[in-house]
N, C-alpha and C positions, 0 to 999 in steps of 0.2 A: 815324440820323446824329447823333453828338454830337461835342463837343471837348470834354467836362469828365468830369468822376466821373460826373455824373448823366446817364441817356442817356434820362430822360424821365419827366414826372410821372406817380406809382402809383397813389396813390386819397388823398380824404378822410374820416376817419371823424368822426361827428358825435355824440355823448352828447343822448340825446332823451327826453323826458318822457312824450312818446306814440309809444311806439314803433310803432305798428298806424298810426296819422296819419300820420308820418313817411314808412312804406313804400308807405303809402296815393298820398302824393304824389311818392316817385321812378316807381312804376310806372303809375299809370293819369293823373296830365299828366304829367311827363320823359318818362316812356316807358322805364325801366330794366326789366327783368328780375332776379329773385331768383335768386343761384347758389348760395345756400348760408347756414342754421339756425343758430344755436348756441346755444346756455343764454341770453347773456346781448345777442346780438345777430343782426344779417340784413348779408347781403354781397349785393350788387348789382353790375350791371355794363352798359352799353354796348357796349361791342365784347366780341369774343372771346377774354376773359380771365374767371380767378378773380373778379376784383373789381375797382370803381373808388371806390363808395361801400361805406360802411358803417354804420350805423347802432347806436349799443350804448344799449340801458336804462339809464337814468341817474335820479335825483333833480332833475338838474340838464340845463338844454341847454347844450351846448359842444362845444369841439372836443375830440376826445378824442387825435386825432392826424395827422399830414401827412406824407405816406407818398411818398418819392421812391426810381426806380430805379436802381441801380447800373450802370452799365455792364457791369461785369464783375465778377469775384471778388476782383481785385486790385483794384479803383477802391473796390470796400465795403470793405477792408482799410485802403486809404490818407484814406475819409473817418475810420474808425474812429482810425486815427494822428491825424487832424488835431482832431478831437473832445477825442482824449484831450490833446494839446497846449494845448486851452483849455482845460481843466479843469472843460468841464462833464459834468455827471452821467452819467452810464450808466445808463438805467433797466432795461434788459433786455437780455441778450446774446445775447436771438432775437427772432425778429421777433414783434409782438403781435397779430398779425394770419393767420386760415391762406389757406393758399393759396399761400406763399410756401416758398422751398426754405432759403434764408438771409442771414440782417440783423439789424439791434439796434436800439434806441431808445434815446434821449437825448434829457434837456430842454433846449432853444433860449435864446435871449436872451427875456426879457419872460414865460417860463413855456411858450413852446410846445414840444409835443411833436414831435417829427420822426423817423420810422421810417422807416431804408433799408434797402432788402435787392436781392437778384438771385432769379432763376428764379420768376418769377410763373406760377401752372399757365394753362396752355392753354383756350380752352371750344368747342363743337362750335357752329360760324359759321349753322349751320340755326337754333339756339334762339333767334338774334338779334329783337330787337322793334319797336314802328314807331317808336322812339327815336333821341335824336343817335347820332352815328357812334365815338364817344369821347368821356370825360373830359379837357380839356384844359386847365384852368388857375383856380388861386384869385388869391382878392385879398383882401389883411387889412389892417388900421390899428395897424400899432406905435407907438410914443410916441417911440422913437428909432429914426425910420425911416432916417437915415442909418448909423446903427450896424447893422441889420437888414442894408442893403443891401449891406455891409461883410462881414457875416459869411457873408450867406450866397456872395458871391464867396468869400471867402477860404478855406472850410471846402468847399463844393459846385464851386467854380469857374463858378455861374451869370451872363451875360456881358450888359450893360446893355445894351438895346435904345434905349432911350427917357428923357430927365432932363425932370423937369416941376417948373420952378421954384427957387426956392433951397432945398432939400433940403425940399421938398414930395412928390416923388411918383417912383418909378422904376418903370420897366417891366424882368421882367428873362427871361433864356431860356435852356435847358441844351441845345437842341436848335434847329433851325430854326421853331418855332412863336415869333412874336414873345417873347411873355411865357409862362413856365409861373407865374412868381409876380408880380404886380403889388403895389407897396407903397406906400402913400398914407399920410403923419402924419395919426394920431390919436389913441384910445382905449385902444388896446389890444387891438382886438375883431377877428376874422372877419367881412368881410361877405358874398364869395361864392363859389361853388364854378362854372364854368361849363364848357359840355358844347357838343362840336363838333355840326353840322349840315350837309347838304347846301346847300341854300338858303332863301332866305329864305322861299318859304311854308311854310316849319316852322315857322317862329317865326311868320305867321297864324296854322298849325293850333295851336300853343301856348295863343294867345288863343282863341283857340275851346275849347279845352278848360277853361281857364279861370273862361271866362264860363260853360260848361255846369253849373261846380261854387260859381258864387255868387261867384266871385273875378276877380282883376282885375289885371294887369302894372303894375307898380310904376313902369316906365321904360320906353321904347321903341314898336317898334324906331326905334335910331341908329345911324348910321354914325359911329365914335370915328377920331379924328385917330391916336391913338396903338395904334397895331396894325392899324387900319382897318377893322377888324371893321364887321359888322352887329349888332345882341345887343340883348335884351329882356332882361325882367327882372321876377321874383316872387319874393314868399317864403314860403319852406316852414314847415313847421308847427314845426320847432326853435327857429323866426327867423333863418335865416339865410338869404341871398340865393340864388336860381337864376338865371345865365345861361344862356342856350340864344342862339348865335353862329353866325356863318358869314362865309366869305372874309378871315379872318385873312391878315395878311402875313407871309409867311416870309420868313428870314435865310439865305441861304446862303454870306456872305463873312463868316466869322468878323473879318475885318480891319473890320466895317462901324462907323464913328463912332457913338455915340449921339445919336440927334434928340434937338437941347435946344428945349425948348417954357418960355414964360413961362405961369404960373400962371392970368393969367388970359387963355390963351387957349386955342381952342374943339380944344383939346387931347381935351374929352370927346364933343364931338358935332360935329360938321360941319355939319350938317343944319338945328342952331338953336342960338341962345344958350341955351337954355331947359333945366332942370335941376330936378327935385323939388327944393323945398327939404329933406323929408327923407329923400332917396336915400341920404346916408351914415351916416344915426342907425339903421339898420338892421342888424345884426350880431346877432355872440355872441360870449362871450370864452372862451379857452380854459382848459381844466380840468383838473387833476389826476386821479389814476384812483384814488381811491378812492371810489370808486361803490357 
């Protein structure tokens, strides 16, 4: 169920310096499953699709690209009109990613990349592993996060959930999942990629597995005012953040207001005032592809 172009977040790929690390930690803590090889990277997935993550060898950690679905044929046709209408770049007039039947990429506001396309292949639901349930939703730190939240309305048709403060932070959603993109002013960086779950003893067995490998959750679990989520929180060997979540609140009255929250209120945790001090120095910034 969607009301925009986008009928729901694709995958994010991540540019990694250790690539073998990297996949080390989607599958044995996330709990992903490997669908698919290539020369220069590994596709990963959660549910039964192609792919949700992806991983490419890199020099550099970053994001290599943010991969949103098209509704339909005509909805990737009319983001491509709207694309070419702001005159940003076209990097590829197919998609950079396999798995997909077709789409294109182009560079975003602040440098990010964003690849839409339609017909993501299918995967055999037996392979599935003792991981979240899907991929459902990043959060990054633009510098002009009102501008961000601007475009990607006007170019995606993604529809505000949630405003936190005076152009501090929006939550925002192409489909009935509160947020598929969360935006908080800041750096300019990616901080996390986060992955649905049944309930919360996932996110226990998370920490458990964790601690099994010398490591340790960064935040959580909390219950967030804005989306209402349950979600912990690590990070992967790229540096960038893992969510693993549960009991998201869904939208189903496209008419619905956005919750206005002031800045400093307990917009992020319910549960306590209390926050790492460095919960949001954690990221990675996005990167270009010549790798």
């Amino acid at each position: 169920m969607s009301w925009g172009l986008i009928s729901e977040m694709g995958h994010v790929a991540i540019q990694t310096t250790d690539l073998a690390a990297s996949v080390a930690d989607a599958t044995d803590i996330l709990g992903l499953r490997v669908t698919e090889r290539t020369q220069d990277g590994v596709y990963l997935a959660a549910n039964a699709v192609h792919h949700e993550l992806v991983y490419v060898e890199s020099s550099r950690n970053g994001i290599h690209a943010l991969g949103l679905i098209a509704r339909d044929g005509d909805a990737l046709a009319e983001v491509r009109r709207r694309v070419e209408a702001e005159n940003l770049p076209i990097l590829s007039d197919r998609p950079l990613s396999a798995g997909v039947a077709d789409g294109f990429a182009f560079t975003g506001p602040e440098g990010w990349i964003f690849e839409v396309y339609t017909g993501m292949q299918k995967a055999d639901r037996s392979a599935l592993s003792f991981g979240p349930d899907r991929y459902g939703h990043i959060n990054f730190h633009p510098q002009d996060v009102r501008g961000m939240m601007l475009f990607l309305s006007r170019v995606f048709d993604f529809r505000l959930s949630d405003v936190i403060g005076d152009d501090f932070a929006y939550f925002m959603r192409c489909n009935p999942d509160h947020h598929g993109i969360a935006l908080i002013k800041g750096r300019g960086t990616f901080h996390h990629h986060a992955w649905q779950t049944q309930s919360v003893g996932d996110l226990a067995k998370l920490g458990d597995r964790l601690h099994l490998t010398g490591r340790e959750l960064i935040w959580g679990p909390v219950r967030h005012g804005a989306g209402h989520n349950i979600a912990a929180y690590y990070v992967e060997s790229s540096g960038a953040v893992v969510e693993l979540y549960t009991d998201l609140e869904q939208i189903y009255d496209d008419d619905r207001e956005p919750v206005v929250w002031g800045q400093d209120e307990n917009w992020y945790n319910m549960w306590s005032d209390r926050r790492p001090d460095d919960f949001r120095t954690f990221g990675i910034p996005p990167v270009d592809h010549r790798f």
